[in-house]
N, C-alpha and C positions, 0 to 999 in steps of 0.2 A: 416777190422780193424786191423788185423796182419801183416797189411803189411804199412801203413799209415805213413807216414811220422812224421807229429804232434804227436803221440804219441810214435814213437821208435828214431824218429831222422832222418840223415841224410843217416846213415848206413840203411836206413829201411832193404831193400832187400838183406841185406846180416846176413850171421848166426855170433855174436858179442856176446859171453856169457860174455867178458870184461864190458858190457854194464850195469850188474848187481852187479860190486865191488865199490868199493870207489877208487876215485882220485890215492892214491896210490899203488893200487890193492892188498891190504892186507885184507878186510872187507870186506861183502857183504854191498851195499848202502842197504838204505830203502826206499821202494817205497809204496806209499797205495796200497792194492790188488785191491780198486776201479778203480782205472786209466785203469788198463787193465780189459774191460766186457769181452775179448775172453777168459780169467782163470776161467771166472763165479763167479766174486766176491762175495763175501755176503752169507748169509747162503744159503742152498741151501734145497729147500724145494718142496713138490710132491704139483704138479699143482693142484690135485683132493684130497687133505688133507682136506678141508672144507666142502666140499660137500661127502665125504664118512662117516665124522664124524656127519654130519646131516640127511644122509642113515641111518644111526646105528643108533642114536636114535629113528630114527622114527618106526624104527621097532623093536625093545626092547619094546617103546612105544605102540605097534600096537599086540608084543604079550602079554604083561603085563597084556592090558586092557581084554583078556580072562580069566584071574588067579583073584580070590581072596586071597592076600598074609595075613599070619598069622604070627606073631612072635611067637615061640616058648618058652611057659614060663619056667622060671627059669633060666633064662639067667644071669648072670652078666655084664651088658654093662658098660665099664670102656674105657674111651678115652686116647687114648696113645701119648706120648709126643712129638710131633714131627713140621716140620712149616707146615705142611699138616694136617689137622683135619682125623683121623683114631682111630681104635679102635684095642685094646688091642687081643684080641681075636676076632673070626668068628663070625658074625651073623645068627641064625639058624630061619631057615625059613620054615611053610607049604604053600604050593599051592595047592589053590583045583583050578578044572575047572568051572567057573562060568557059571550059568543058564539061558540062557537067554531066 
């Protein structure tokens, strides 16, 4: 694809950094970053992103279910302002080891 006619031109095979200004080579032209996949357009993101954040839950999930989780009284739980729902201060937490 770096070398392809249809998408460089005529010049493919030759090195034309002129190929990137405007008409009167004052400007850089604007080109989409789409057009060329060999720059890697678009966000760029880890193949294994959804399945390692589905690993992790499931084994948070897998140690959790050993703990009986206590809230610690006399907490102030006050939610803090923000576009993300969080709280103001820590949550304090007992864990005991559940009996099974």
């Amino acid at each position: 694809m770096g070398r392809m006619e249809g998408v460089w031109g005529k010049d493919c095979l030759e090195y034309n950094p002129d190929r990137w200004l405007s008409e009167d080579g004052k400007k850089l032209r604007y080109v989409p970053s789409h057009k060329f996949l060999s720059f890697s357009s678009g966000a760029r993101l880890c193949l294994g992103k959804d399945i390692s954040f589905m690993q992790m839950n499931t084994i948070v999930a897998a140690m959790v279910w050993n703990f009986d989780v206590e809230v610690v009284e006399g907490q102030k739980v006050q939610p803090k302002m923000s576009c993300v729902l969080q709280m103001k201060s820590r949550l304090m937490v007992k864990l005991k080891k559940r009996v099974m």
